[in-house]
N, CA, C and O of each residue as an XYZ file, in Angstrom:
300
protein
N      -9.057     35.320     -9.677
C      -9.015     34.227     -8.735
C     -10.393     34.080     -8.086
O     -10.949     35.069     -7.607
N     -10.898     32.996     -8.062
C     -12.048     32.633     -6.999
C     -11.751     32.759     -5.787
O     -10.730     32.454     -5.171
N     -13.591     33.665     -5.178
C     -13.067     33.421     -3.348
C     -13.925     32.373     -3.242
O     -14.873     32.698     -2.527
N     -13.985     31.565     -3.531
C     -15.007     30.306     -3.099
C     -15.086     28.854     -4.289
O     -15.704     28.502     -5.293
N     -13.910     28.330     -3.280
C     -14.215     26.957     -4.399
C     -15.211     25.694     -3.426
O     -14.880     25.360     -2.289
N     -16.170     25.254     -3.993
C     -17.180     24.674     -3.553
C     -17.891     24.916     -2.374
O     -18.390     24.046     -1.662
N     -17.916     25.872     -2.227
C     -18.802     26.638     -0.762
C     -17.931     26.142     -0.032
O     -18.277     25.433      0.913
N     -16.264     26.459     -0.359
C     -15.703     26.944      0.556
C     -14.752     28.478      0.613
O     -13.962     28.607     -0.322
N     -14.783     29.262      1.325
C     -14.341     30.321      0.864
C     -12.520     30.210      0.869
O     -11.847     29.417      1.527
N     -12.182     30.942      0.213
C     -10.395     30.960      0.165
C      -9.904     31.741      0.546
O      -8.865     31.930     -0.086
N     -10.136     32.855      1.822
C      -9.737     34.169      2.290
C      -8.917     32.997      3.709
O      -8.985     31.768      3.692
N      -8.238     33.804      4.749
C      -7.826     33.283      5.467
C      -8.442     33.746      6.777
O      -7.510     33.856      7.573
N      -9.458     34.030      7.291
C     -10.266     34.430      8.279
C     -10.399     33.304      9.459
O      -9.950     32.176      9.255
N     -10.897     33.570     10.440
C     -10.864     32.606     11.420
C     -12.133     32.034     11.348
O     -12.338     30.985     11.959
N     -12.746     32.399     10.896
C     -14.533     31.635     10.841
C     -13.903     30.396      9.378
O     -13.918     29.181      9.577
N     -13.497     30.890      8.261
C     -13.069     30.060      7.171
C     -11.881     28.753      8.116
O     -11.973     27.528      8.190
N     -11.230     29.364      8.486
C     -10.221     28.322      9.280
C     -10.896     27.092     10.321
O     -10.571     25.914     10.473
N     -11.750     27.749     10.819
C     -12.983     26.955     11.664
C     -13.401     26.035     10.776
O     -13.105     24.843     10.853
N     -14.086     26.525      9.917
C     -14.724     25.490      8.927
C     -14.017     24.506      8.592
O     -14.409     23.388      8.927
N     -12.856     24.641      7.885
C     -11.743     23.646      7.590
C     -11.483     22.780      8.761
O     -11.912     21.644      8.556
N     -10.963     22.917      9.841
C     -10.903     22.128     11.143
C     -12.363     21.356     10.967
O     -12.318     20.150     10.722
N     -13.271     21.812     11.048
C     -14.372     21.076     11.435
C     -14.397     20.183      9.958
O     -14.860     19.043      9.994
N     -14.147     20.457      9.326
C     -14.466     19.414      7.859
C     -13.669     18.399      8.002
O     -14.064     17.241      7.861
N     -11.809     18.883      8.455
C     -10.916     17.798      8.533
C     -11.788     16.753      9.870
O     -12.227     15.607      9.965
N     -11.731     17.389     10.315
C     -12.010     16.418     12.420
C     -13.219     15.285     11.549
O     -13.225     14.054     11.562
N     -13.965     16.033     10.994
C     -15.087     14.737     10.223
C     -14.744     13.757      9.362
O     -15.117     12.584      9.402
N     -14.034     14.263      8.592
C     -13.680     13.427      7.601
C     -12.472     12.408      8.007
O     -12.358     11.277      7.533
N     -11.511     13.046      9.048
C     -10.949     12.011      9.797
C     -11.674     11.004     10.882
O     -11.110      9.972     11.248
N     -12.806     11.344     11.302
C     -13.456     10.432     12.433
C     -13.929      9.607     11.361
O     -13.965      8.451     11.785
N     -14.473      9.689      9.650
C     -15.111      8.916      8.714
C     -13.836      7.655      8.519
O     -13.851      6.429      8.415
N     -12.835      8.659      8.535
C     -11.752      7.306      7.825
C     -11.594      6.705      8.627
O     -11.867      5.566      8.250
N     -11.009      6.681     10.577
C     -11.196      6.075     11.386
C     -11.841      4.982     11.510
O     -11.446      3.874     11.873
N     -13.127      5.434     11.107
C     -14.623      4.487     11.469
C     -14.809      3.578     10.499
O     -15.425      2.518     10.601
N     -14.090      4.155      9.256
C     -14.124      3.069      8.236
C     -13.229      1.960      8.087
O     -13.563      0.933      7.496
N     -11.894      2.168      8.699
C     -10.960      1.327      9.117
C     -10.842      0.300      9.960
O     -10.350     -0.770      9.603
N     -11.365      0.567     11.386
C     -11.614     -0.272     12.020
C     -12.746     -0.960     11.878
O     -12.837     -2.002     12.527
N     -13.887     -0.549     10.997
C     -14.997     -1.719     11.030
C     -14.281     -2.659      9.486
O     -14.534     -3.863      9.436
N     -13.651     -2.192      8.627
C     -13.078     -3.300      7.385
C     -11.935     -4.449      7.940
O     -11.739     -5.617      7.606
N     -11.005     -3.195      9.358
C     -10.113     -4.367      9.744
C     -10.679     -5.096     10.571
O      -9.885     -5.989     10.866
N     -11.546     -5.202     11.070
C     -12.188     -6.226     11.850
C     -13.092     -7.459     11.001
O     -13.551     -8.522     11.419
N     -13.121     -7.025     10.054
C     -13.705     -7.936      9.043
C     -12.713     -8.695      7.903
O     -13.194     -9.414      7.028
N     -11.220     -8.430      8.034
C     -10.594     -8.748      7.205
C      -9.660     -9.813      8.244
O      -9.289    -10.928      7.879
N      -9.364     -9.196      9.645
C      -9.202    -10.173     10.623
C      -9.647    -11.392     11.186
O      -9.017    -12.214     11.851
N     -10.768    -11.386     10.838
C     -11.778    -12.334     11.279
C     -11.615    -13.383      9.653
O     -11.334    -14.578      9.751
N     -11.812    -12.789      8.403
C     -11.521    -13.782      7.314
C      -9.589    -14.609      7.829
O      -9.096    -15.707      7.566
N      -9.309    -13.979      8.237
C      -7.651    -14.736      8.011
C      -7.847    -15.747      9.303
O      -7.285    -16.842      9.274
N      -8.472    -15.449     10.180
C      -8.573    -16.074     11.287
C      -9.015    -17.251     10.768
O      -8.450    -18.343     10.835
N     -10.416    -16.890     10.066
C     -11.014    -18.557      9.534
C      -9.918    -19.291      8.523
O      -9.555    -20.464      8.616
N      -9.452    -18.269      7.480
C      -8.420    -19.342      6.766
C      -7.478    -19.926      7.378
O      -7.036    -20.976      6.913
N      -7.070    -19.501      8.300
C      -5.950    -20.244      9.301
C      -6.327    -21.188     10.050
O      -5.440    -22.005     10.298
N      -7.585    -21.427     10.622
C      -8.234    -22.164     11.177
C      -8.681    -23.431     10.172
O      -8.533    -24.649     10.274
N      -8.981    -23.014      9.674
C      -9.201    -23.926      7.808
C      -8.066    -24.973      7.699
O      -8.069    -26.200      7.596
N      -7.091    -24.028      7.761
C      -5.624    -24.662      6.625
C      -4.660    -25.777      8.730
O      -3.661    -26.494      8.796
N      -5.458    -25.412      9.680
C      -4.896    -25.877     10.885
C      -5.717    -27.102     11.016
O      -5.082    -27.838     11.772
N      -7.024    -27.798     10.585
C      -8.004    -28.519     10.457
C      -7.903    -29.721      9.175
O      -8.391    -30.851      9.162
N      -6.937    -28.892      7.937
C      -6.768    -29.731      7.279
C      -5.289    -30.509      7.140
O      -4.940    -31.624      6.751
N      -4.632    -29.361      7.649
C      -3.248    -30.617      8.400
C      -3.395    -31.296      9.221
O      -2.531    -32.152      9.415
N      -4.464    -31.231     10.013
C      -4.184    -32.303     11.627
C      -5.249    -33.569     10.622
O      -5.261    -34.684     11.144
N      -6.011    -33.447      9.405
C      -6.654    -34.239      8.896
C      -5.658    -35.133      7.953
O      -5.834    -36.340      7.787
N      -4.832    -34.558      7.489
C      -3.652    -35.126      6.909
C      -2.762    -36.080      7.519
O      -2.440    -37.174      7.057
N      -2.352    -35.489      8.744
C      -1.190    -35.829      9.289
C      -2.007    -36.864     10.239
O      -1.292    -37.368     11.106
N      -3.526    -37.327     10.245
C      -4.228    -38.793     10.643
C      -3.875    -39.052     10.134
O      -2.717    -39.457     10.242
N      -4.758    -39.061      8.782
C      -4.503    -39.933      7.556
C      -3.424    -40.384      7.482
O      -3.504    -41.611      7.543
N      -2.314    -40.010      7.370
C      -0.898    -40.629      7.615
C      -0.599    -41.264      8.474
O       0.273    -42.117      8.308
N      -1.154    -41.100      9.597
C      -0.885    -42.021     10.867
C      -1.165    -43.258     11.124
O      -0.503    -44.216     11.522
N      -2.617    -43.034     10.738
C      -3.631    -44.709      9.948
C      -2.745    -45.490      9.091
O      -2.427    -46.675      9.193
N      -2.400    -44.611      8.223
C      -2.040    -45.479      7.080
C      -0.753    -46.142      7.375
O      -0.464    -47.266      6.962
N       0.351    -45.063      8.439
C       1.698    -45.877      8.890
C       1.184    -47.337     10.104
O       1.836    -48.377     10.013
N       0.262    -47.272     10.938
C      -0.567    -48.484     11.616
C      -0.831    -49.316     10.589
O      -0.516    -50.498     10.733
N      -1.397    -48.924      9.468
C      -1.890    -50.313      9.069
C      -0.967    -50.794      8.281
O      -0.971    -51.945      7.844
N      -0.207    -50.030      8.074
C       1.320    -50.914      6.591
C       2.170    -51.467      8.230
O       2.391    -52.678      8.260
N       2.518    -50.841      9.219
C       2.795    -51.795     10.601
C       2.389    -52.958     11.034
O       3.105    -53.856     11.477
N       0.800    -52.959     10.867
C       0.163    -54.289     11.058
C       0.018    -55.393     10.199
O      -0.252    -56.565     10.463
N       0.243    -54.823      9.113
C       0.677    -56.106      7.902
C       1.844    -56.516      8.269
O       1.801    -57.696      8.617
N       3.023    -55.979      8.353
C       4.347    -56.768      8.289
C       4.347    -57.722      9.220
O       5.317    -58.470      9.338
């Protein structure tokens, strides 16, 4: 059996246990940090498509409005 897979040792000591804590606490503050800066960027895209798709109904639903005025003003 290996005592050391990738410069980490596999005995159960409290200095080895340390290490592990400190590797997890990092690698969880990485995923953290990576999460909230992608969801803030994936929030902000839906925001604009919604804003998009809210701009082109109220452009529609003129257009329709015009067009019910002017078939009104013919009759």
């Amino acid at each position: 059996m290996k005592n050391n897979l990738n410069g980490f040792p596999l005995d159960d000591s409290m200095s080895t246990q340390l290490k592990y804590n400190l590797f997890a606490e990092r690698m969880n503050r990485g995923q953290l940090s990576y999460n909230t800066r992608n969801q803030s960027s994936s929030s902000d895209a839906v925001m604009l498509v919604g804003g998009l798709f809210k701009i082109l109904f109220a452009l529609i639903g003129f257009a329709f409005g015009i067009l019910k005025w002017i078939f009104n003003q013919l009759k």
